[in-house]
Structures are given as structure tokens and as C-alpha cells.
C-alpha positions as CSV (number, residue, x, y, z in Angstrom):
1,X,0.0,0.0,0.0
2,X,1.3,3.3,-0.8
3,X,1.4,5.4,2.5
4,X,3.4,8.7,1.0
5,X,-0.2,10.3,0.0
6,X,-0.9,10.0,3.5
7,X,1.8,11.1,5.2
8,X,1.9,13.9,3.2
9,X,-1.6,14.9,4.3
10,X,-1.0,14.5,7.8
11,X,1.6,16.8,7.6
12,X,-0.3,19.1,6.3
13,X,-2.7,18.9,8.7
14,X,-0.1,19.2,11.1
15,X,0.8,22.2,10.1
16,X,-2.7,23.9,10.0
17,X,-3.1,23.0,13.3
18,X,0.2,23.9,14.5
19,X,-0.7,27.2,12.5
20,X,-4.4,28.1,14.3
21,X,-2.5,27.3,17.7
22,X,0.1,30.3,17.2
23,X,-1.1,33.9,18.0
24,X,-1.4,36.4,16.1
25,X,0.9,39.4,16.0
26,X,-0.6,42.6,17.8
27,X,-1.6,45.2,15.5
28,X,-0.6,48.9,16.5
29,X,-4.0,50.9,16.9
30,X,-3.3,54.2,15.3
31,X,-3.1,57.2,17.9
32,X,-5.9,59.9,18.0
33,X,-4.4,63.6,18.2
34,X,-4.0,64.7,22.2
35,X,-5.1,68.2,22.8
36,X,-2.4,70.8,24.0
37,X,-3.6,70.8,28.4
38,X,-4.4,74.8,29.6
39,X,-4.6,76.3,33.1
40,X,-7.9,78.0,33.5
41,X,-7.3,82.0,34.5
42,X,-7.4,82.6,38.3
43,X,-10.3,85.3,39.3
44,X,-8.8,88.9,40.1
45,X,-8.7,89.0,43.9
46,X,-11.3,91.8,45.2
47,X,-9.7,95.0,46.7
48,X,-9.5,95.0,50.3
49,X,-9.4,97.5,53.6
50,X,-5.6,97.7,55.1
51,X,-4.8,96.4,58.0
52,X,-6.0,99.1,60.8
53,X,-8.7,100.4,58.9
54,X,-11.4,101.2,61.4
55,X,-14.9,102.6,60.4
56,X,-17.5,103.7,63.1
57,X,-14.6,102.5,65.4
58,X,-15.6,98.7,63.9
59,X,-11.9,97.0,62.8
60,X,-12.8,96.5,59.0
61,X,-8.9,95.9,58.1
62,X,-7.7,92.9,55.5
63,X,-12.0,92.8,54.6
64,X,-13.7,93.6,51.2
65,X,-16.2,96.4,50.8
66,X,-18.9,93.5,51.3
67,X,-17.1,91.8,54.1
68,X,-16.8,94.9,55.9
69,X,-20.6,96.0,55.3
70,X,-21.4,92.4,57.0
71,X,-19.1,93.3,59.8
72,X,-20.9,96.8,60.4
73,X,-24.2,95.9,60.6
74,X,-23.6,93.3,62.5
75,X,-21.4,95.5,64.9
76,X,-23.3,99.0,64.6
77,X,-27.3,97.8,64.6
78,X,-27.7,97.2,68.3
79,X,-25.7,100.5,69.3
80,X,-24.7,100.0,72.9
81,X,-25.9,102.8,75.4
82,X,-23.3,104.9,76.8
83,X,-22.9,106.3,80.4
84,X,-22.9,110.1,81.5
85,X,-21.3,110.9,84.4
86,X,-20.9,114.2,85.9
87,X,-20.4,114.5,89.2
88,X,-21.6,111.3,91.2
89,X,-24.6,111.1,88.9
90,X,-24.3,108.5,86.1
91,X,-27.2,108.4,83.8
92,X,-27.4,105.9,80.3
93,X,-27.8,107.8,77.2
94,X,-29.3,105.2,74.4
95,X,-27.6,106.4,71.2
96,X,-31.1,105.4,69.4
97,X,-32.8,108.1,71.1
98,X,-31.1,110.6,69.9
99,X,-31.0,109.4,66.0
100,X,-27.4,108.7,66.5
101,X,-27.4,105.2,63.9
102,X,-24.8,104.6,62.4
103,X,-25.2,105.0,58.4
104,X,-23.7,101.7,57.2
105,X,-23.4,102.6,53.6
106,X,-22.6,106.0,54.0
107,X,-19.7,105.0,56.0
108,X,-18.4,103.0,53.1
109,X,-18.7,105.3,50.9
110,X,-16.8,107.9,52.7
111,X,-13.8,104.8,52.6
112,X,-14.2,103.6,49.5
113,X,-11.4,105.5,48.4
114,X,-9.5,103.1,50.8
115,X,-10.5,99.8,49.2
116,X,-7.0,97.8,48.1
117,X,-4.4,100.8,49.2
118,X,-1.9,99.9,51.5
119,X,-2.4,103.2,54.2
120,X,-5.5,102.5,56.9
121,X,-8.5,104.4,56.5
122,X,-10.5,105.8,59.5
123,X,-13.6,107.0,59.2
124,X,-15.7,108.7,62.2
125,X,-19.3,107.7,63.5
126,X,-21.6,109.0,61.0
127,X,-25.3,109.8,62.1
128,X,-28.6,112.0,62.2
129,X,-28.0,113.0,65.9
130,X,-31.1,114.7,67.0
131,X,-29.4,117.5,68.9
132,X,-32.4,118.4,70.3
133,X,-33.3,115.5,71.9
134,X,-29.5,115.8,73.6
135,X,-30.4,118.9,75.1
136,X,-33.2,117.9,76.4
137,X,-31.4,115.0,78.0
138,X,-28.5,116.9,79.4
139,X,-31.1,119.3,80.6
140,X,-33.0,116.9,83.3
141,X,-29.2,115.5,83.6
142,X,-28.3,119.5,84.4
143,X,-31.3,119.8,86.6
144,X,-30.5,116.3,88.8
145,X,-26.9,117.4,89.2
146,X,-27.3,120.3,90.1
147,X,-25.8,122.1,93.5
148,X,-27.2,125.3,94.8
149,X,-25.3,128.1,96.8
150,X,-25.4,128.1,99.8
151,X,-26.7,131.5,101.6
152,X,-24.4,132.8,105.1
153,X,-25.4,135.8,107.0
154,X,-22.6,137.8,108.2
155,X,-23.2,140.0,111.4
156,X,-20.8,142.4,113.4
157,X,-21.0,142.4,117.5
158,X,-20.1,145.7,117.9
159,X,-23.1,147.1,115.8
160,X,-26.4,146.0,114.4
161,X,-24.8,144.9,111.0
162,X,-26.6,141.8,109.0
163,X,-25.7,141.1,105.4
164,X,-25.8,138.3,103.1
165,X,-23.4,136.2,101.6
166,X,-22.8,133.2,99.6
167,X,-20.6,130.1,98.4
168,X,-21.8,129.8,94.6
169,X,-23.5,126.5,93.7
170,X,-22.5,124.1,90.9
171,X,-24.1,123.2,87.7
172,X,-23.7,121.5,84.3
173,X,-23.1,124.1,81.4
174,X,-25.8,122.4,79.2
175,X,-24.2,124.3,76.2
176,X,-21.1,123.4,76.9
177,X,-22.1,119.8,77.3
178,X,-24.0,119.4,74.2
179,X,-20.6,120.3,72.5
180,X,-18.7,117.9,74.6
181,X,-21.4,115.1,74.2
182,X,-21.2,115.5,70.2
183,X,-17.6,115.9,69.5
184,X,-17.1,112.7,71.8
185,X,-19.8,110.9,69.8
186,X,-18.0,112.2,66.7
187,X,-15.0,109.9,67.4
188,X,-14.2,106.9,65.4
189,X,-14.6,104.9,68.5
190,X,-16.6,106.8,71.5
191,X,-16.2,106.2,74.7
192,X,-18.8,103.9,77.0
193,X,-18.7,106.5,80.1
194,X,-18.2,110.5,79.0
195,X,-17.4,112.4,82.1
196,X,-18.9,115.9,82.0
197,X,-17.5,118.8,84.5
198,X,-19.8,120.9,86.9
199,X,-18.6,124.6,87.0
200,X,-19.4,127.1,89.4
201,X,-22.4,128.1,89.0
202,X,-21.9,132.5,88.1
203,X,-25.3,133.4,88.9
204,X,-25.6,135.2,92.4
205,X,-28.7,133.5,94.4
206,X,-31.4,136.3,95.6
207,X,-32.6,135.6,99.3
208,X,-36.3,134.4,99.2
209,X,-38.4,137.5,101.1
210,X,-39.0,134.5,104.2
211,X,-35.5,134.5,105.0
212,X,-35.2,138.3,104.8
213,X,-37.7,138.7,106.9
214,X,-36.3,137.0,109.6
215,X,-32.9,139.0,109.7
216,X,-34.8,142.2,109.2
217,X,-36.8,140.8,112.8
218,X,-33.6,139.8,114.2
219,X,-32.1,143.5,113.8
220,X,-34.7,145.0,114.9
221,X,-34.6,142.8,118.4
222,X,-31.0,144.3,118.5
223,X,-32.4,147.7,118.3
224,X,-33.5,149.8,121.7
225,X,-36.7,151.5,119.8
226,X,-38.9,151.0,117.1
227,X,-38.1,149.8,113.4
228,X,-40.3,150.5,110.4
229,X,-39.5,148.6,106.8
230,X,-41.2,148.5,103.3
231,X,-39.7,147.1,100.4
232,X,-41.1,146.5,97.1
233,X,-39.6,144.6,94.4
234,X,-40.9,147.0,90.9
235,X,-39.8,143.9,88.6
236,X,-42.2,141.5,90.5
237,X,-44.9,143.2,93.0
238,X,-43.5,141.4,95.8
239,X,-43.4,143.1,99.4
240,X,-41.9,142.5,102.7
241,X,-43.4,144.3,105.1
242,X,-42.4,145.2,109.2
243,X,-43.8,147.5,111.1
244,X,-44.8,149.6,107.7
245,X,-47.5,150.7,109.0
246,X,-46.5,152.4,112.3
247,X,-46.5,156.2,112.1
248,X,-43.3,158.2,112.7
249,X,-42.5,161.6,112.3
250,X,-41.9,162.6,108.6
251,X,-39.2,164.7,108.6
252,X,-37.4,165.4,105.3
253,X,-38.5,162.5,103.7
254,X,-41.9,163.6,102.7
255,X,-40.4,166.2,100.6
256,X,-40.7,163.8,97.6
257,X,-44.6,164.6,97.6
258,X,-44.1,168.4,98.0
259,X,-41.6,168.1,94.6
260,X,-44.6,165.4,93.3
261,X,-47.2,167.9,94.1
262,X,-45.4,170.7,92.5
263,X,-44.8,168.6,89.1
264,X,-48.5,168.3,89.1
265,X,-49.4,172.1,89.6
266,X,-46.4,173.4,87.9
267,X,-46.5,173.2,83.8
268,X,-42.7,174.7,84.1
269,X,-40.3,175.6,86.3
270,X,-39.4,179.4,86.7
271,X,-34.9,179.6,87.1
272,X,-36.0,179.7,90.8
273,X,-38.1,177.3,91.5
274,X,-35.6,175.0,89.4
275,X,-33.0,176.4,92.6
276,X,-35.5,175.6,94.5
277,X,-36.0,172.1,93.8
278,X,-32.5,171.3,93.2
279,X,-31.7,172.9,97.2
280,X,-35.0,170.9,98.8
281,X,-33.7,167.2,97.1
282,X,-29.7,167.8,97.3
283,X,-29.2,169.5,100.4
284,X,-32.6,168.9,102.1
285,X,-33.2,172.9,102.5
286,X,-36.6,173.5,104.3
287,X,-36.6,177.2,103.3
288,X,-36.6,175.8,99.3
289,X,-39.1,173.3,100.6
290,X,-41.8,176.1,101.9
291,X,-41.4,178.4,98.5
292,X,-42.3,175.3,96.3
293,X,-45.2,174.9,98.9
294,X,-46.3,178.4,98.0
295,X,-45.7,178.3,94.0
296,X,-47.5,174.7,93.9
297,X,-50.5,176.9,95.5
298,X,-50.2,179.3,93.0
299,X,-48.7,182.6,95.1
300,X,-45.7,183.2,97.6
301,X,-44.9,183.6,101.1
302,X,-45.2,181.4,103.9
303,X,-49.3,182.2,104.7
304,X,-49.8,180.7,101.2
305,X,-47.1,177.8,102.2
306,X,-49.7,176.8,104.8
307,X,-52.4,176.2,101.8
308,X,-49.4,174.4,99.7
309,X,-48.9,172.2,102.6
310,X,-52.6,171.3,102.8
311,X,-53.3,171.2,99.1
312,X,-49.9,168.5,99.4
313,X,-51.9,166.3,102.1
314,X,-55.2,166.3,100.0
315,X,-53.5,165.2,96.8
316,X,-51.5,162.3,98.9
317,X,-54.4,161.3,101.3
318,X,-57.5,161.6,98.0
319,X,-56.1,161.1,94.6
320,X,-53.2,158.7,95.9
321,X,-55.1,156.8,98.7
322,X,-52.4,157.3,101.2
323,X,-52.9,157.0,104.9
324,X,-50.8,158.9,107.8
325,X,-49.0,161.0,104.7
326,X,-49.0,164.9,105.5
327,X,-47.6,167.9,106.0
328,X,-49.8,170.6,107.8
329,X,-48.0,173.4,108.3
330,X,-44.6,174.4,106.5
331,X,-41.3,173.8,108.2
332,X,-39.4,175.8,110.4
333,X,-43.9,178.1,111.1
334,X,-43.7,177.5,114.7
335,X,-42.4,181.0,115.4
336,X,-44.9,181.9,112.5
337,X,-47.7,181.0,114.0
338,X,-47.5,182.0,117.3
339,X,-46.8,185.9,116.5
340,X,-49.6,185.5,113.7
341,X,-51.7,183.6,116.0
342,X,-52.6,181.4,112.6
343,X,-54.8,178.5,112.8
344,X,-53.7,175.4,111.2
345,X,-55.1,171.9,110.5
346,X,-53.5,169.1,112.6
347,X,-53.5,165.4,113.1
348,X,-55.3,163.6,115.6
349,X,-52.9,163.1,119.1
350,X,-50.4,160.1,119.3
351,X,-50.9,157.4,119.6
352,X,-52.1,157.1,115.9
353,X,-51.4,153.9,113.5
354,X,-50.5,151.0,113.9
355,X,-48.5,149.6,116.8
356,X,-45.7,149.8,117.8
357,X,-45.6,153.4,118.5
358,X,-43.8,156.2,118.5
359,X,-43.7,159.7,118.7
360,X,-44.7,161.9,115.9
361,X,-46.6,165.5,116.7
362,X,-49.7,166.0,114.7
363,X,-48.4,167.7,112.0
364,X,-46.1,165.9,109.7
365,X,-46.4,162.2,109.4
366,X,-45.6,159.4,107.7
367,X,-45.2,155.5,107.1
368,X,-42.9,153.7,105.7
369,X,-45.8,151.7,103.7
370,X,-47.1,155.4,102.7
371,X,-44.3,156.4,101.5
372,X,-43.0,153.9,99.5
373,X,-46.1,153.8,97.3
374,X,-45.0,157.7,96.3
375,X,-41.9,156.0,94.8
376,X,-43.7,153.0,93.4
377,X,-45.9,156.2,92.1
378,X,-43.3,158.0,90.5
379,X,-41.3,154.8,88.9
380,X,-44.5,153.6,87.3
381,X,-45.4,156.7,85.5
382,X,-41.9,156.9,84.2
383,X,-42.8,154.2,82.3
384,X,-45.6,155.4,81.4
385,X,-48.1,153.9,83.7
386,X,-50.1,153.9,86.7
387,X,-52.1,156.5,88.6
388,X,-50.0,159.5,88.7
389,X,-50.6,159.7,84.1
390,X,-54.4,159.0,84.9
391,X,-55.1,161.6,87.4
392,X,-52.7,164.5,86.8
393,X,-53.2,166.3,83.3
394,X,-49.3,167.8,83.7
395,X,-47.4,164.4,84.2
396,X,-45.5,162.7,81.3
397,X,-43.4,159.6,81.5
398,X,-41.1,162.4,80.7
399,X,-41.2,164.5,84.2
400,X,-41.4,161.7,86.2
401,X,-38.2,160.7,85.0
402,X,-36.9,164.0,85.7
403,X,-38.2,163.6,89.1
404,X,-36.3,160.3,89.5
405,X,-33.4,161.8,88.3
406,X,-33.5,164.6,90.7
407,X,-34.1,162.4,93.5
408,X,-30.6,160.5,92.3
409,X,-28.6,164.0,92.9
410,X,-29.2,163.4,96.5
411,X,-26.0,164.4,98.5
412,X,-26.8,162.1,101.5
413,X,-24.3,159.4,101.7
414,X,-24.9,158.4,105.6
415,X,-27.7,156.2,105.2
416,X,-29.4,154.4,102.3
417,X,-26.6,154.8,100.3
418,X,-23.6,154.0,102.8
419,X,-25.3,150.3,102.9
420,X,-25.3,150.1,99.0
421,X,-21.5,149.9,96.6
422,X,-20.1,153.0,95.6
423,X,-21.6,154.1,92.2
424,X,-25.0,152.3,93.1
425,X,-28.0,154.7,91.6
426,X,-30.3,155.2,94.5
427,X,-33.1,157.9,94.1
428,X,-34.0,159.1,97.2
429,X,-35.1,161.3,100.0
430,X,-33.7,161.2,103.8
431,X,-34.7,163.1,106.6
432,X,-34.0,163.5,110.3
433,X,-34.9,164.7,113.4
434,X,-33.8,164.3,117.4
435,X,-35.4,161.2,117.4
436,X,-35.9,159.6,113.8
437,X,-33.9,159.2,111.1
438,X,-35.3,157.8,107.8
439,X,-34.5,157.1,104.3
440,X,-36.3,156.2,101.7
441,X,-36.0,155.5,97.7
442,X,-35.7,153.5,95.0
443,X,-32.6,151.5,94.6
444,X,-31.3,149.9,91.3
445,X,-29.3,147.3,91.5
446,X,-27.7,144.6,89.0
447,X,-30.2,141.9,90.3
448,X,-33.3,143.5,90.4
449,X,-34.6,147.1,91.5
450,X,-36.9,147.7,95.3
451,X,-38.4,150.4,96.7
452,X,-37.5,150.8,100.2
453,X,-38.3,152.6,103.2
454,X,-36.5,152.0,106.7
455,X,-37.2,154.6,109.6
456,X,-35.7,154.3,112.9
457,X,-37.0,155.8,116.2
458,X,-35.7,155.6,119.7
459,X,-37.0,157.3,122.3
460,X,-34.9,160.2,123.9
461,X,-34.3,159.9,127.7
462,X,-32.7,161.4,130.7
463,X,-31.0,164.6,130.0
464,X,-30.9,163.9,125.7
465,X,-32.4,166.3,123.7
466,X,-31.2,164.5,119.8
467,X,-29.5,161.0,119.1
468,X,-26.3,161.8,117.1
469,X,-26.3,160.7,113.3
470,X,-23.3,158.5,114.7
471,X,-25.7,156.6,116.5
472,X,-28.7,156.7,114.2
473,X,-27.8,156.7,110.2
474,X,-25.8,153.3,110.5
475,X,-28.8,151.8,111.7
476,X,-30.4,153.3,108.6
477,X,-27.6,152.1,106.6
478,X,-27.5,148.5,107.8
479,X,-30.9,148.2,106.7
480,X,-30.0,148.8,103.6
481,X,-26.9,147.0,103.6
482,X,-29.5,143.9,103.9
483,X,-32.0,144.6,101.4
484,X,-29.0,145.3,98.8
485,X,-27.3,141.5,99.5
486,X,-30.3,140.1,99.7
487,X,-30.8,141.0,96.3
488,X,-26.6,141.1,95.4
489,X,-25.4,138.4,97.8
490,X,-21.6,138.9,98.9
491,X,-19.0,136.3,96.8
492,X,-17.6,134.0,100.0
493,X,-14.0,132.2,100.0
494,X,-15.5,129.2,101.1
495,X,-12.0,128.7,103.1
496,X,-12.7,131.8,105.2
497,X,-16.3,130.7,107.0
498,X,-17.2,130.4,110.5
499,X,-20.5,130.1,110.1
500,X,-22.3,127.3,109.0
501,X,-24.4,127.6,105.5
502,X,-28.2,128.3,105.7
């Protein structure tokens, strides 16, 4: 058999299988094109504050305009109160009630030009502040804190001497505190507790009319006789009153009316009479006094100074109202009337008035209440007012200022006007006799002008016949010395008392 066919066909098959058993080479795959890789662009960093930048005292440094609005409101919406202190009074002042929120955007804006710089910015509080409302605040604060002077009355031993003095009193300058208040809210960061001084306080206190009342009482315990005061405050009605009613003799001092009465009978004054007037109010002259009697009544001579004198006491006592007022007879007429043997209206016998009494004649009298009102008179129809302009066709506001002014030439400086400063205006009238001395006026003072009247009477004993002015016109004058610090209060070195405060 021939086998080579066979073989030759196994080997073939051989070497198909030997074939499908071998792997196949690895094909290559053809690479896709790679893109070139790109970093993305980093975001521009926003502009921040510097380090230190405060606004509204709120630490905004290192923060963007958005950050640092965040930080604000959150800081600035719930403002935290803040304390005033002055003296031992603290008091909380809410900044909301006084409009002072903080404007958050305006605050930026005012540091916007800050935003990515490398300097700080600082910007202050900014805010509606109702100054108002602060002054309203600091005024109860003002009122709370306040200190008030204290009043001392200083007295001599060796004479009856009472004044007044004082330590002044301390209070809050409410202006000056608003200002202090505002520029301290001002600041970029304000301070919880702003301390705000008291001062002394500049205005001089005036002693209330009780407590003058009571030294005018004490004085007159001191004196050996009888005291009669009258003031009268011409800014507000208010009187104080002592013995003001009690009748003493009139003296000089009633030659205010008999210039009043000529003013109202007079149109003009002749080149005499104007003597006369200037001789009866400077130097007192009782001879001047009797001729304006007489040309008031329309003639001359001392018989028609007797009908001046009367028509004088019906004017005071009718048209004015005034009780215990008058003049009779003309001065110096005793020796008159006993070699004319001329009758002559008189007073009813002592004791007349109120008590306590003293002794006075029949002829010439007067109170300190009475008299007073003749000034009140005078003064109100210089300002064109009052009785004097409704009753009397001849008086302006013009000639009763001319009376005042008269009155102001007065050379008396031993009584009302030694208990007043040097330079003080005092319009007045004085008078004196062996037993009396009196002055009476208005006085103008920085604090306020008064009407007053003091007369003094003691009674003469033994083997006296007159009480020297040594004795008598300080008493006068410390009268008025009172009345003028009650009103103008001396300035005390509080290091130089004795005496306690009242």
C-alpha cells in the first residue's frame, strides 16, 4: 500500500493546526491627536481694607467692601448705650434716642477710596443725631446734678450789721455739654462713660423774702426803739413788710410829695423854682421846701405855704389813697404861727397807726408803707403807667423821669446809700430829726430794682435832747446794707467761714 499520500496529508494537517495554535501578532492601533492641556485663569482677587482700617470705630482691616458692610451691621445695629457721668450722677444715654445710627453705607462710601491701598482708613461715627433730643437729656441731667449756693449771713457784734453772703452752687453748662457730648460721639470709636465737668455756677442767688424777713426781725430785736420797713420789688410786685404801718415823724422824707405835688401844679419851672427844687432834694433845704409849697398853691410867702402844705396832704391822702402821709404846716412856722396867731389843721394826738408806737406830733407824718407807694408812684409813671398819668393832666413819663433823676442827685451818703457799693443809683429822700432818722428810695441794683423805706426811732431819755447821726444813720444804713445782698449776695472764700451755710 502506498502510504506517501498520507503522510503527506498529515503533515499538512499538522501544520494547520500547528498554524491556528500560534497567536497572532498585535496590531498597532493608530493614535488619536491629544489636545495641548491649559490652566484655567485665576479670578482677580477683590480690593481689600488695610490692615487698621477702622470705620465707626468697627476693625474693618484685611476685609472687602462686602465683608466689611457684614461686619458693620452686624457691629453697629444694636448701638450700645453709653454712660454720662458728671459729678456722682451716672445716667445711660441710648444712642437710638437721639438718632445717632450709624449709616452703614454712608460709612463705606466715605472709605471707599481706601479699598486695596496699602495706608489705613478711618472714618468717624456718621449719624442723624437729634441735637435736640440731647439737650433735652442733658437738661434733666443739668437739673439732677445740680448744686445750689449756699446762703451765710454775716453780722458784726459791735453794731447791728446783718448782710448776706454766699458760696456759689455748681451746675452743668448744658451748652457746653452738648458740644462735649457730640464731638465725643464724633470719634471713630466713643467712649462707654463721658465724664462731663460741673462749673461754678456764676449766677448770684437772691434771698427768698421768708428769709429776709427773719434778719430784718432779728435786727430790729437788737435795736433799743422801734423799726419801720417797706420794700417792694418794681420787677415783681413782691413786698416785705415790718412795722410799715406804724407812724413816725416825717421829717425830710416827705419832701418827695411836695416836689410830686409841685410837678402836678407846675407846667414849668421858673430859674427859681428850678433852685428851689435842686436845694430841697440835694441838700434837704426846708426854706426851698416852703417856697415850692407856696408856687405849687399858685402865690408866695409862707401864709400861702400853709395852703401848699394842705393842698400836698389832700393830693397824697384823695387822689393817691395814702394813709398817715401829710404835712400841715410848713417847716421851720412854729415861730410863724404863734406871732400871727394862725390857725392850722392838725392830726389827731399820738398814739395814731398801727402799733408799735412812737412819737410823731400832729403835723407831719408818715409810714414807711405810705411812702413807699409815692416812689412805686413815681417809677410807674416813668414808664408810662399807673395812677399818677391817669389823674394828673401835667405828668408825662417824661417829668417823672426827671423827678427820679433829681431824686438820684441826693448828697446824702450816711444812710441808704452808705449800705449800698459805691456808684450804686439810689433815688431818694432822707430826713432826720432828734429822734428819727429815715431814708427812703428806690434802689437799682444789678439783680433787680426795690423800693424801700426804713425809719428808725428811739426814744430820747434822761438829760438827751437829739441822738447823734453816729448813732442813728448806721442803723439806717444796715438796713439797707441787707436789702442790697439780699438781692446782690456777697462772693464768700468758702476757706474763710465760721459760720455754717443756711
Amino acid at each position: 500500500m502506498n502510504t506517501r499520500p498520507r503522510i503527506a496529508a498529515l503533515l499538512l494537517l499538522g501544520l494547520f493546526v500547528l498554524a491556528a495554535c500560534t497567536p497572532a501578532a498585535a496590531v498597532a492601533p493608530t493614535p488619536s491627536p491629544v489636545p495641548t492641556a491649559t490652566t484655567p485663569p485665576s479670578p482677580t482677587p477683590l480690593p481689600v481694607f488695610a490692615a487698621g482700617s477702622r470705620l465707626a470705630g468697627v476693625d474693618v482691616g484685611g476685609l472687602t467692601r462686602e465683608a466689611a458692610r457684614e461686619q458693620l451691621v452686624a457691629l453697629l445695629t444694636e448701638p450700645a448705650s453709653i454712660t454720662l457721668q458728671a459729678g456722682d450722677v451716672r445716667v445711660s444715654l441710648d444712642p437710638s434716642e437721639i438718632g445717632l445710627t450709624p449709616a452703614v453705607d454712608d460709612l463705606l462710601a466715605a472709605a471707599e477710596a481706601g479699598l486695596g491701598r496699602e495706608q489705613p482708613v478711618e472714618v468717624a461715627r456718621t449719624g442723624d443725631l437729634d441735637t435736640e433730643a440731647l439737650r433735652t437729656q442733658l437738661s434733666d441731667l443739668a437739673e439732677e446734678v445740680a448744686v445750689p449756693a449756699a446762703i451765710h449771713v454775716i453780722s458784726e457784734t459791735k453794731t447791728i450789721s446783718h448782710s448776706f453772703g454766699y458760696t456759689p452752687g455748681m451746675i452743668l453748662d448744658v451748652d457746653a455739654a452738648l458740644a462735649e457730648v457730640t464731638r465725643q460721639l464724633q470719634r471713630a470709636e466713643p467712649p462707654s462713660t463721658i465724664r462731663l465737668t460741673l462749673i461754678s455756677d456764676p449766677t448770684p442767688p437772691q434771698v427768698d423774702a421768708e428769709r429776709l424777713l427773719a434778719e430784718v426781725e432779728a435786727m430790729a430785736e437788737e435795736w433799743d426803739g422801734v423799726i419801720g420797713f417797706h420794700l417792694y420789688d418794681l420787677a415783681t410786685g413782691e413786698e416785705l413788710r415790718f412795722h410799715d404801718t406804724t407812724v413816725f415823724a416825717g421829717a425830710s422824707t416827705i419832701k418827695v410829695a411836695i416836689m410830686l405835688n409841685a410837678y402836678i401844679n407846675l407846667k414849668q419851672f421858673t430859674e427859681k423854682q428850678e433852685f428851689w427844687l435842686g436845694e430841697m432834694i440835694k441838700y434837704s433845704d426846708n426854706i426851698s421846701a416852703n417856697h415850692l409849697l407856696s408856687a405849687a398853691a399858685g402865690g408866695t410867702g409862707t401864709e400861702i405855704a400853709f395852703t401848699g402844705a394842705e393842698q400836698m396832704s389832700a393830693m397824697l391822702a384823695d387822689d393817691l389813697g395814702l394813709e398817715n402821709l401829710y404835712l400841715y404846716i410848713p417847716y421851720e412856722a412854729i415861730d410863724y404861727i404863734r406871732q400871727n396867731n394862725i390857725k392850722y389843721k392838725r392830726g389827731p394826738k399820738d398814739p395814731v397807726g398801727d402799733p408799735p408806737y412812737t412819737e410823731t406830733g400832729t403835723t407831719l407824718r408818715a409810714t414807711p408803707y405810705s411812702i413807699a407807694q409815692v416812689y412805686k408812684a413815681i417809677d410807674a409813671c416813668a414808664n408810662d403807667e399807673g395812677v399818677l398819668l391817669e389823674k394828673f393832666d401835667l405828668l408825662t413819663p417824661e417829668r417823672c423821669q426827671e423827678m427820679l433823676d433829681r431824686l438820684a442827685t441826693n448828697a446824702d451818703k450816711t444812710r441808704m446809700v452808705a449800705g449800698v457799693p459805691r456808684g450804686t443809683r439810689v433815688e431818694h429822700k432822707s430826713g432826720w430829726i432828734e429822734d428819727m432818722q429815715a431814708d427812703a428810695g428806690i434802689v437799682r441794683t444789678p439783680a433787680g430794682d426795690y423800693v424801700l423805706a426804713v425809719y428808725v426811732y428811739k426814744k430820747l431819755t434822761g438829760d438827751a435832747y437829739m441822738w447823734p447821726d453816729e448813732m442813728m444813720a448806721p442803723v439806717v444804713a444796715a438796713f439797707s446794707r441787707l436789702a442790697y445782698t439780699a438781692y446782690n449776695p456777697i462772693l464768700l472764700d468758702p476757706d474763710t467761714l465760721d459760720t455754717p451755710a443756711d
